[in-house]
C-alpha positions in Angstrom: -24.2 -5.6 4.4 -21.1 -7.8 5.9 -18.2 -6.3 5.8 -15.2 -6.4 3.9 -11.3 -7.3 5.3 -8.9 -7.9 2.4 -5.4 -9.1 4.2 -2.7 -9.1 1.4 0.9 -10.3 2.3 3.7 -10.0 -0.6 6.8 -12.0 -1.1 7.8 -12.5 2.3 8.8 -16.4 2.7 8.1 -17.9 5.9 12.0 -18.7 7.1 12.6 -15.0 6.0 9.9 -12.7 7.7 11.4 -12.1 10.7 15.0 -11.2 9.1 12.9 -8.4 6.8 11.5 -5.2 7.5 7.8 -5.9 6.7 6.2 -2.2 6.0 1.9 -2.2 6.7 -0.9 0.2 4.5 -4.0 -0.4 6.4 -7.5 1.4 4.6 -10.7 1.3 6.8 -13.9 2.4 4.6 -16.9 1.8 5.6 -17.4 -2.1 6.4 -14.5 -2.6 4.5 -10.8 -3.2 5.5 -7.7 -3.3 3.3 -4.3 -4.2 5.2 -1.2 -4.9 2.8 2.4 -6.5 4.3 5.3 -6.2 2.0 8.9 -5.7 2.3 11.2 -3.5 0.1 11.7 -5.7 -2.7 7.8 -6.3 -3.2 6.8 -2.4 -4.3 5.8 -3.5 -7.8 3.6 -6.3 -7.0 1.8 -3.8 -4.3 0.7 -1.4 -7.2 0.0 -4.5 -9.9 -2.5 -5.7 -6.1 -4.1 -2.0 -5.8 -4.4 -2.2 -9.7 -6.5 -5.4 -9.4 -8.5 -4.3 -6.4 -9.6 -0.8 -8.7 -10.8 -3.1 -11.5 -12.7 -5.5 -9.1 -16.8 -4.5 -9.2 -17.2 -6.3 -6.6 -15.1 -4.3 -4.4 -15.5 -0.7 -3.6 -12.0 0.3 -3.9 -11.7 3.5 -5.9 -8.8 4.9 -8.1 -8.2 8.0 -5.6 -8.1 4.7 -2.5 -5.1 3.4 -5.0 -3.6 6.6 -5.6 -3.5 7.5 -2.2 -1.6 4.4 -0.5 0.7 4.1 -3.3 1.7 7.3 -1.9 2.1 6.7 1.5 4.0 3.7 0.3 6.4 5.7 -2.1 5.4 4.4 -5.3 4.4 8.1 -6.4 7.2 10.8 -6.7 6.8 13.6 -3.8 6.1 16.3 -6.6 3.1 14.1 -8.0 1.9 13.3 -4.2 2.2 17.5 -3.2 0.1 18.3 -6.4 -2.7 15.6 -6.0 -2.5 16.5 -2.0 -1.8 13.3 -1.1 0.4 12.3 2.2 3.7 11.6 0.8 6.2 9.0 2.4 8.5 9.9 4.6 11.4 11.3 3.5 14.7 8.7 4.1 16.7 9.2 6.6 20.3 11.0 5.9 22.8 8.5 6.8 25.6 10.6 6.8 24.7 12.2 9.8 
């Protein structure tokens, strides 16, 4: 079996991508790689993405894969992450310190 790389890069024009924080989720399984690049402002888009790669049979990208980058990536409230076990994002840093 060949493997797999799935490179996804959300709403970052060109003339913009170096004046934007680009964050990076990055999966190995197996043969397979999924690496995502989105900024801030493309959150939404990333879980309509790991939606799409759940329902593809022709990927083997399961709903716990989904569940657990959406995490890391902050779509999932830290209460939700804790009781599923997943890793939650960082918390933000306090700026008034």
């Amino acid at each position: 079996m060949r493997g797999l790389l799935c490179v996804t890069l959300l709403s970052v024009p060109e003339h913009l991508a170096m004046e934007r924080e680009l964050n990076l989720l990055a999966l190995a399984k197996g043969k397979q790689r999924f690496v995502f690049l989105y900024d801030e402002k493309s959150k939404g888009k990333l879980l309509q993405i790991l939606r799409q790669y759940v329902a593809d049979p022709e990927i083997e990208f399961t709903e716990e894969d989904a569940r657990a980058l959406a995490a890391r990536a902050g779509l999932l409230p830290r209460a939700v992450c804790e009781r599923l076990g997943l890793p939650c994002a960082p918390e933000p840093p306090d700026e008034n310190l």
